[in-house]
BALOBA-1460 file (C-alpha; in Angstrom, 3 decimals):
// residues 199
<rec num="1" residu="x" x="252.498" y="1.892" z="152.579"/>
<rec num="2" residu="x" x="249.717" y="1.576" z="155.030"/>
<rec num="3" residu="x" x="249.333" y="4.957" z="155.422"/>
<rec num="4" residu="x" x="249.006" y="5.274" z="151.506"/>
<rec num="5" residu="x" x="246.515" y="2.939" z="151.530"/>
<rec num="6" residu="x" x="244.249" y="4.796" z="154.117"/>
<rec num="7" residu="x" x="244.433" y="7.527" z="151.700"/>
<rec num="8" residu="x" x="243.105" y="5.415" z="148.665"/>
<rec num="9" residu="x" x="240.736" y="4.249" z="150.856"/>
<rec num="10" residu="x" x="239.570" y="7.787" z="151.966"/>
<rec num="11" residu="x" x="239.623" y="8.661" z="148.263"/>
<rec num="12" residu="x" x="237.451" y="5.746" z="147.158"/>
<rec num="13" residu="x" x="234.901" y="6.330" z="150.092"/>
<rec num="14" residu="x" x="234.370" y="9.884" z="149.373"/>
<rec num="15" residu="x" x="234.002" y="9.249" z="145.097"/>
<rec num="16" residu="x" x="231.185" y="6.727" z="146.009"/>
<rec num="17" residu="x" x="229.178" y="9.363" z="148.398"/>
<rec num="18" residu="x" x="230.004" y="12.200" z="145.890"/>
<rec num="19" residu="x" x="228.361" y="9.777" z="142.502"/>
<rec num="20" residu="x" x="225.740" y="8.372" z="144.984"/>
<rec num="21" residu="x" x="224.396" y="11.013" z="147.423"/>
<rec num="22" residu="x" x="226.341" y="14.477" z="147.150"/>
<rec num="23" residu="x" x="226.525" y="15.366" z="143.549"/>
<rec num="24" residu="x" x="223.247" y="17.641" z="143.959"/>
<rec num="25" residu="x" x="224.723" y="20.005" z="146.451"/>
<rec num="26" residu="x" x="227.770" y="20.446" z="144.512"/>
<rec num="27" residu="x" x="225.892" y="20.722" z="140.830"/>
<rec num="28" residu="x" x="227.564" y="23.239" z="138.440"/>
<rec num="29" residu="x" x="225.314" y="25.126" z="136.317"/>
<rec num="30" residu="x" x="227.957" y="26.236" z="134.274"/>
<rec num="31" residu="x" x="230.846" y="25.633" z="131.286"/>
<rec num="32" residu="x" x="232.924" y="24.420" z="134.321"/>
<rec num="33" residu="x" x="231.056" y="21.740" z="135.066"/>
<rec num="34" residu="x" x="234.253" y="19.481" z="135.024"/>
<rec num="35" residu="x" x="237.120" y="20.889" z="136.580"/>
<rec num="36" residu="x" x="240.517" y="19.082" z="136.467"/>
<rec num="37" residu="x" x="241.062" y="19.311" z="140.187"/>
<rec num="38" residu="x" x="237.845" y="17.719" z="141.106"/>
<rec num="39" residu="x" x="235.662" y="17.998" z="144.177"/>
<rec num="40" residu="x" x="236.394" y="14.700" z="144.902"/>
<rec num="41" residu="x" x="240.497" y="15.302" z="145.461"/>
<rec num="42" residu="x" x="239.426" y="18.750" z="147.139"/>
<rec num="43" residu="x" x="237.329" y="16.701" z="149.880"/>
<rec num="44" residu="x" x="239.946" y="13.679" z="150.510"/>
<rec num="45" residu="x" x="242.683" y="16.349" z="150.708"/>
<rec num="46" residu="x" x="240.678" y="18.269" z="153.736"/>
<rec num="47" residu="x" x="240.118" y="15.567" z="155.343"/>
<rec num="48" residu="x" x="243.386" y="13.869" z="154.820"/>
<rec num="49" residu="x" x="244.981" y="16.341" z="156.250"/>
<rec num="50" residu="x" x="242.789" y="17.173" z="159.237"/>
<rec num="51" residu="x" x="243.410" y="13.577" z="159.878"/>
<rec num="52" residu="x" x="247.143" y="14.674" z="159.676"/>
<rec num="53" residu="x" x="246.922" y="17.370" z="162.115"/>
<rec num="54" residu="x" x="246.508" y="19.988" z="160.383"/>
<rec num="55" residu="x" x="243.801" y="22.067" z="160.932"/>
<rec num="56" residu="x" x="244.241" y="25.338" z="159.027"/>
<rec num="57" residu="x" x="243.761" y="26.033" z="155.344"/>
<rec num="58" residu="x" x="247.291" y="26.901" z="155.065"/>
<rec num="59" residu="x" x="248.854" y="24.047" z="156.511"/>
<rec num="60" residu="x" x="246.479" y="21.996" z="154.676"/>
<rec num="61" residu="x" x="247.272" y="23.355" z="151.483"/>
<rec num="62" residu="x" x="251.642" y="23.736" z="151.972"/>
<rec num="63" residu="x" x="251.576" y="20.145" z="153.502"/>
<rec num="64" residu="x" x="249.658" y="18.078" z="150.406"/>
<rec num="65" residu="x" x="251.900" y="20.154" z="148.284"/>
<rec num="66" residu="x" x="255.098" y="19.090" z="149.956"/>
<rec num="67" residu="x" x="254.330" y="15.405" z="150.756"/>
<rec num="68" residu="x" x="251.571" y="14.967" z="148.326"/>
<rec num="69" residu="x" x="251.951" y="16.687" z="145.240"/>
<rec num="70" residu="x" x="252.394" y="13.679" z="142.837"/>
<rec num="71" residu="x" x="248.871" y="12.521" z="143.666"/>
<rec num="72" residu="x" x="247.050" y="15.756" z="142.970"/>
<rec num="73" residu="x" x="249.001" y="16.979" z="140.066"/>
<rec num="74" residu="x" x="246.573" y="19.384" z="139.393"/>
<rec num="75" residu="x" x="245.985" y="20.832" z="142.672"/>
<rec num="76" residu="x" x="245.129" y="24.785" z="142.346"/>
<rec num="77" residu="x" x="247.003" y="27.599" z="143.883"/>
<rec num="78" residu="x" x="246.044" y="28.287" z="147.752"/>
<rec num="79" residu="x" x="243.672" y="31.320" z="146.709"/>
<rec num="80" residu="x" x="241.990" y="28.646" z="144.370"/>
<rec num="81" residu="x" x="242.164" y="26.082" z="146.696"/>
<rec num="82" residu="x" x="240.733" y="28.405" z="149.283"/>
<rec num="83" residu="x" x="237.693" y="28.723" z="147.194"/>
<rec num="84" residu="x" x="236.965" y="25.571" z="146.228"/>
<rec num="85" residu="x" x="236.976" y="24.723" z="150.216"/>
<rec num="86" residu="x" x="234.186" y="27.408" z="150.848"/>
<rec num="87" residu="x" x="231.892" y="26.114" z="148.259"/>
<rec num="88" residu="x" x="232.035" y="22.792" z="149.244"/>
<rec num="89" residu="x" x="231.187" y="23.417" z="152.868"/>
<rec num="90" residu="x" x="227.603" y="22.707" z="152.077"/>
<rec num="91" residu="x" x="229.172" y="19.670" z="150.864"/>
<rec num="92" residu="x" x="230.715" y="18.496" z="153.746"/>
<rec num="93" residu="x" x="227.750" y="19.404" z="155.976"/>
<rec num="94" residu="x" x="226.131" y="16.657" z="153.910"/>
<rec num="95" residu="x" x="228.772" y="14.215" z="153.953"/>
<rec num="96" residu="x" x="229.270" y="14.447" z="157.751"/>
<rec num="97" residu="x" x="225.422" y="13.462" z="158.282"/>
<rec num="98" residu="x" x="225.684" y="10.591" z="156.366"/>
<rec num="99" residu="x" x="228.862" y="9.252" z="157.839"/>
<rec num="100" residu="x" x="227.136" y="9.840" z="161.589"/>
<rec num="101" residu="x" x="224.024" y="8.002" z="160.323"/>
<rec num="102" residu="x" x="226.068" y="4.871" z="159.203"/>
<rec num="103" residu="x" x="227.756" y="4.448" z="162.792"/>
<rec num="104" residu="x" x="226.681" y="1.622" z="164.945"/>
<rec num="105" residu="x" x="224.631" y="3.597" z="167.398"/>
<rec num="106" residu="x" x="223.302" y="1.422" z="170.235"/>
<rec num="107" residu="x" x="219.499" y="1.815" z="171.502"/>
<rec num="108" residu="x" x="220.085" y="0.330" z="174.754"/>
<rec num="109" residu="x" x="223.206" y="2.163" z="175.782"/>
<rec num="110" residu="x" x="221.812" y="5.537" z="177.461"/>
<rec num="111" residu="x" x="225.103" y="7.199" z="178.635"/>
<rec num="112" residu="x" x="226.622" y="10.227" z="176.528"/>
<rec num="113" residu="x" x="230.021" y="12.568" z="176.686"/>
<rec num="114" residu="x" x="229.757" y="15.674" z="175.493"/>
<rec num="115" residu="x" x="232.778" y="17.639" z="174.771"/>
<rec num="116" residu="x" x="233.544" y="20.820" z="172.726"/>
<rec num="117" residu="x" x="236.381" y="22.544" z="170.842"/>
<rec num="118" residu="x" x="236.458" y="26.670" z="170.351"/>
<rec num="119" residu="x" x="236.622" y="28.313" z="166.388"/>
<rec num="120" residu="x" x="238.524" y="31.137" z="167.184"/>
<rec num="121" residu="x" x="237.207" y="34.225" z="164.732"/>
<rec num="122" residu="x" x="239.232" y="36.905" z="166.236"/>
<rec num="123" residu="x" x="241.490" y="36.491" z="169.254"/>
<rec num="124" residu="x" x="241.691" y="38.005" z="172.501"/>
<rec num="125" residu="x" x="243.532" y="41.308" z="171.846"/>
<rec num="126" residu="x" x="240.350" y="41.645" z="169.397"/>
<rec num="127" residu="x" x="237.784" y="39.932" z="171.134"/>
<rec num="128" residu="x" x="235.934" y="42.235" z="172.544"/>
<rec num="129" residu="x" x="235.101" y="44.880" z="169.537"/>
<rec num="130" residu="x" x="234.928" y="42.052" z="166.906"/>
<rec num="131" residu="x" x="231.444" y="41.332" z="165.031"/>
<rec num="132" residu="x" x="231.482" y="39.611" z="162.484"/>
<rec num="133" residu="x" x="228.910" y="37.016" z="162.134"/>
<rec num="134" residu="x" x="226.873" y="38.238" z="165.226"/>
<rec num="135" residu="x" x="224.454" y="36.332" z="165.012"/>
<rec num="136" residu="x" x="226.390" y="33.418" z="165.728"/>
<rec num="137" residu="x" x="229.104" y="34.110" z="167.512"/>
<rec num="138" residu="x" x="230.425" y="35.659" z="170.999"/>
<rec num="139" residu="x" x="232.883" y="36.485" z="173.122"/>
<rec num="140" residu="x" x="234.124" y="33.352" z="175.296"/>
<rec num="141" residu="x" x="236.735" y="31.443" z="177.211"/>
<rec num="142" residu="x" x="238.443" y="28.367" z="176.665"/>
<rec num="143" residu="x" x="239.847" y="26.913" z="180.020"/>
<rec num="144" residu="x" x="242.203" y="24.163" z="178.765"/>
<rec num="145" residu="x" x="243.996" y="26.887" z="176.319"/>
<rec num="146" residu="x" x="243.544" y="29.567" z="178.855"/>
<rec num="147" residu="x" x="242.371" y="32.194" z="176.143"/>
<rec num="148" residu="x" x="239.423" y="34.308" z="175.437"/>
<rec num="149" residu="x" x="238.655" y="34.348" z="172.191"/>
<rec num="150" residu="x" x="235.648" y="36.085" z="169.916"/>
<rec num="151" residu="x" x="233.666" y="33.129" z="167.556"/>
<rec num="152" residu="x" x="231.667" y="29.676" z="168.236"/>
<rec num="153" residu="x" x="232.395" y="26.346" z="169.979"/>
<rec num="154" residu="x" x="231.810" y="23.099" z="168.067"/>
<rec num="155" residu="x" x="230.211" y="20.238" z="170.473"/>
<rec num="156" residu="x" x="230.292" y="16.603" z="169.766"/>
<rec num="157" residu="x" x="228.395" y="14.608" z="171.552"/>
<rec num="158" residu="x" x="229.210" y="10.825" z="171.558"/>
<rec num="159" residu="x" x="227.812" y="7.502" z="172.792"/>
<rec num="160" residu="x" x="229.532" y="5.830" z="175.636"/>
<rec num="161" residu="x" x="231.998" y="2.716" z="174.367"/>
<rec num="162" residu="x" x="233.758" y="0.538" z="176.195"/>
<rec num="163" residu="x" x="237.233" y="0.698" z="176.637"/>
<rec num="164" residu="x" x="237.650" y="2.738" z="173.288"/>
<rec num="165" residu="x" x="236.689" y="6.412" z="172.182"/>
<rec num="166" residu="x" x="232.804" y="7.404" z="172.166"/>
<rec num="167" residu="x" x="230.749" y="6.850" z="168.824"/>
<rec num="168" residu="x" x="229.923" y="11.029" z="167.711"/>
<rec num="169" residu="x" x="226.008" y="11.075" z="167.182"/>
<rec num="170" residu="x" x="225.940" y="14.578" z="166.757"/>
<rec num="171" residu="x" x="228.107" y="17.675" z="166.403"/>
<rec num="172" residu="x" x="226.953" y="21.361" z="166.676"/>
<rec num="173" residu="x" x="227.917" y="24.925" z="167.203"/>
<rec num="174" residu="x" x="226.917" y="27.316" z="169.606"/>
<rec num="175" residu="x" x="228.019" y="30.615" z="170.435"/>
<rec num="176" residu="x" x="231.648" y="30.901" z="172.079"/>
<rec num="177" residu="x" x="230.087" y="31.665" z="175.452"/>
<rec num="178" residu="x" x="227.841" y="28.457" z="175.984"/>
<rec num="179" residu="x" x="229.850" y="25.667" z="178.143"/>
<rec num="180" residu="x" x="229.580" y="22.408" z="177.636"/>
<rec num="181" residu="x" x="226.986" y="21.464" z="180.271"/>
<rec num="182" residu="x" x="224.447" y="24.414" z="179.205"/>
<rec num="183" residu="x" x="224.604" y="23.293" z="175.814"/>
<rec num="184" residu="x" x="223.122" y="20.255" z="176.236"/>
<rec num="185" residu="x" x="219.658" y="22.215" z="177.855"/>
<rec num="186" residu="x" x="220.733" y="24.404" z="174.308"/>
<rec num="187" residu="x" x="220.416" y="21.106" z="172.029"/>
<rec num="188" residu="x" x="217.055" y="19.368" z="173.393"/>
<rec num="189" residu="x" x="215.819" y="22.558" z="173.421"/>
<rec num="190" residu="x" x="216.019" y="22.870" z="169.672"/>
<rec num="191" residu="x" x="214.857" y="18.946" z="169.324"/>
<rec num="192" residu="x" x="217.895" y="17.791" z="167.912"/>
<rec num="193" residu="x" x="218.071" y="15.079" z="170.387"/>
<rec num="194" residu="x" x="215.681" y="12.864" z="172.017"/>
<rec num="195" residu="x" x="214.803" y="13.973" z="175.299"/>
<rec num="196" residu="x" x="216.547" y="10.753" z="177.422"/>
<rec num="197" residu="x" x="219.779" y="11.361" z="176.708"/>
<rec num="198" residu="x" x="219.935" y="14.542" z="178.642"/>
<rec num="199" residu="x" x="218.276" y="13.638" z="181.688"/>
């Protein structure tokens, strides 16, 4: 039951941030401006199930269907589903800010972690001829999975917490190649952060 209840929790969180603050990126100028399976149940289904391990579209999709079909009775096919996801990646870009923001980030505590996570776009066997989305991505390796792999890394950098997991204060890409101790130089660079936490 507790689990459930994170779930209607999730649910509730992400209908007050859709009414409140997202409903402008996700604005349908069209007769579909309603669709049974709303945005809302799209978005707490993602992230339900990323919090459930699973972090593919397809295991997404064939797990809420299993173990949660009741609750979104009107839940799409996967191509469907699959679409919906894409155009609400704007969407999530937006909701991820303003979860970040809300976290109780400390002025006085000066000491970061920064650790990163590959997005594999093609894998090794196709690595090295694969571009698509060049302008992004590259050909890299991932030491704790042993692989090389063709796409981008995704770096979160967190404020230090005591005895308990880092507070993220901000999460980027870069191209597969960058490690994690260049991309720092890569991030103040670009001012997204402020100069002191990198020295």
């Amino acid at each position: 039951m507790e689990k459930e209840l994170k779930l209607i929790k999730l649910y509730c969180t992400i209908c007050h941030y859709y009414n409140t603050r997202l409903v402008a990126t996700t604005q349908r100028l069209s007769n579909n401006f309603c669709p049974k399976f709303s945005d809302e149940e799209c978005l707490t289904i993602y992230l339900w199930e990323i919090y459930n391990q699973k972090f593919t579209l397809g295991a997404v999709y064939e797990f809420t269907k299993k173990y949660y079909g009741e609750w979104f009775p009107y839940m799409p096919n996967y191509k469907s589903f699959n679409k919906r996801v894409c155009y609400l990646a704007e969407t999530m870009q937006v909701l991820a800010d303003i979860l970040l923001s809300e976290l109780e980030i400390s002025p006085e505590v000066r000491t970061h972690l920064i650790d990163s996570m590959p997005v594999v776009v093609a894998n090794a066997k196709r690595s090295g001829r694969a571009t698509v989305a060049s302008e992004i991505c590259n050909k890299g390796y991932c030491d704790s999975k042993k692989m090389y792999y063709y796409g981008v890394k995704l770096h979160a950098l967190g404020q230090s917490k005591y005895q308990t997991l880092p507070i993220p204060k901000v999460i980027y890409m870069t191209p597969a190649s960058v490690n994690d101790s260049p991309a720092g130089k890569y991030t103040r660079k670009r001012k997204h952060l402020p100069k002191y936490l990198l020295e």
